[in-house]
C-alpha positions in Angstrom: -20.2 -73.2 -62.8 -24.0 -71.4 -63.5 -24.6 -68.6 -62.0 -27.8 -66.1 -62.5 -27.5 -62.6 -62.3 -30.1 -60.8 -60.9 -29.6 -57.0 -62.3 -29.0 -58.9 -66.1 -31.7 -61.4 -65.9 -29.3 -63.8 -67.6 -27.5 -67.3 -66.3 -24.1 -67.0 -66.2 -21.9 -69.7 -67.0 -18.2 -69.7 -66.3 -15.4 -72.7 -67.2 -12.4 -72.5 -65.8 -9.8 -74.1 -66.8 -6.1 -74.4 -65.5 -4.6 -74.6 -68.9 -3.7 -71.7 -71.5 -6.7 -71.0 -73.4 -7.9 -73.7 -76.8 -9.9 -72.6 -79.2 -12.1 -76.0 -78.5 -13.4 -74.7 -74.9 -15.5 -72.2 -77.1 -17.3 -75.0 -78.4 -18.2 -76.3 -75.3 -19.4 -73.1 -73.8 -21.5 -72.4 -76.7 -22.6 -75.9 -76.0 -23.6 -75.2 -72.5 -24.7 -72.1 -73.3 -27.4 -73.5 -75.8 -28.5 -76.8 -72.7 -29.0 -73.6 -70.2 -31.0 -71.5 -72.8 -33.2 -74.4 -73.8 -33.7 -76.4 -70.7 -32.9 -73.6 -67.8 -33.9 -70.0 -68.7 -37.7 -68.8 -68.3 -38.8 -66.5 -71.2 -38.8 -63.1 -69.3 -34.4 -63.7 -69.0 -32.3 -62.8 -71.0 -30.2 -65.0 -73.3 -27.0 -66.6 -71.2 -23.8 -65.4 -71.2 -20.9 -67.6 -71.1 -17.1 -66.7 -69.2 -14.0 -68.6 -69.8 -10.8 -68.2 -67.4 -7.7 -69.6 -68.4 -4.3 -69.9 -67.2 -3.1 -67.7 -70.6 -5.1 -67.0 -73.9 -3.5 -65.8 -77.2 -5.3 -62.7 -78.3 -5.4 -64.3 -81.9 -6.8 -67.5 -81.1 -9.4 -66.4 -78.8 -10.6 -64.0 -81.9 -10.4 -66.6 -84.6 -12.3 -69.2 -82.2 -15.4 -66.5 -81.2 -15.8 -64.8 -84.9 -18.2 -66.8 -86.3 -19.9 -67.5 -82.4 -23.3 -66.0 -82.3 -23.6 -66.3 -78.6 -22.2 -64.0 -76.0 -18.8 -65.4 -74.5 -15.6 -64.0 -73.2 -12.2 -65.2 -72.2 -10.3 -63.8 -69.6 -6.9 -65.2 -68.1 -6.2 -65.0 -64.2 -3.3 -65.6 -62.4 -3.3 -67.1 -58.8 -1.2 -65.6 -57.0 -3.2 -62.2 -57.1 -6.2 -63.3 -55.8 -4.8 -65.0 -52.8 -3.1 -63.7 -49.7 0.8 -65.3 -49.3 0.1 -66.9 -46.4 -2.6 -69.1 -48.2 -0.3 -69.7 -51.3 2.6 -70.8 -49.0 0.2 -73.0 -47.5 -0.4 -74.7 -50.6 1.0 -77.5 -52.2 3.1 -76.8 -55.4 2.3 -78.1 -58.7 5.3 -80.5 -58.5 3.5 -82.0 -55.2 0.6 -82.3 -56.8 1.6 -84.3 -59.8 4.1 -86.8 -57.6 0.6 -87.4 -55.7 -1.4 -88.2 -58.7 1.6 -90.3 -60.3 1.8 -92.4 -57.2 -1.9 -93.3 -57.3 -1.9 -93.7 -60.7 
């Protein structure tokens, strides 16, 4: 998703993913990071920030996989069932749904 933020100056771009965090997903940010910065951003913004949400992230691996990044990222993990109110997530179909529907098509 790109967003811009108005107060920053600066597109935001945010992956998420529905997985725990892999140390690949930082190349791929940095990748869009560099398409938004070249081909999107006038020259009065700032330079693009990029937001990864994952399912989980391993402290260790999301350090080892930004040290050497020169660009401005972070991961975050989320969960859910915070964000949503019970009647919603009752509402919902269950991961165990969801894969019996994409078997059956498949």
């Amino acid at each position: 998703m790109l967003f811009y933020h108005t107060k920053l100056h600066c597109y935001i771009v945010v992956e998420l993913k529905n997985t725990e965090f892999k140390p690949e997903y930082i190349g791929k940010v940095n990748f869009y990071l560099s398409a938004v910065d070249d081909l999107v951003k006038d020259e009065q913004d700032n330079p693009s920030i990029g937001i990864i949400l994952c399912r989980e992230k391993n402290k260790i691996s999301v350090e080892y996989a930004l040290k050497d990044v020169n660009k401005p990222i972070g991961v975050s993990s989320y969960e859910i069932a915070k964000f949503l109110p019970k009647d919603v997530l009752e509402s919902l179909p269950t991961e165990e749904e969801l894969n019996l529907h994409i078997d059956i098509e498949e």
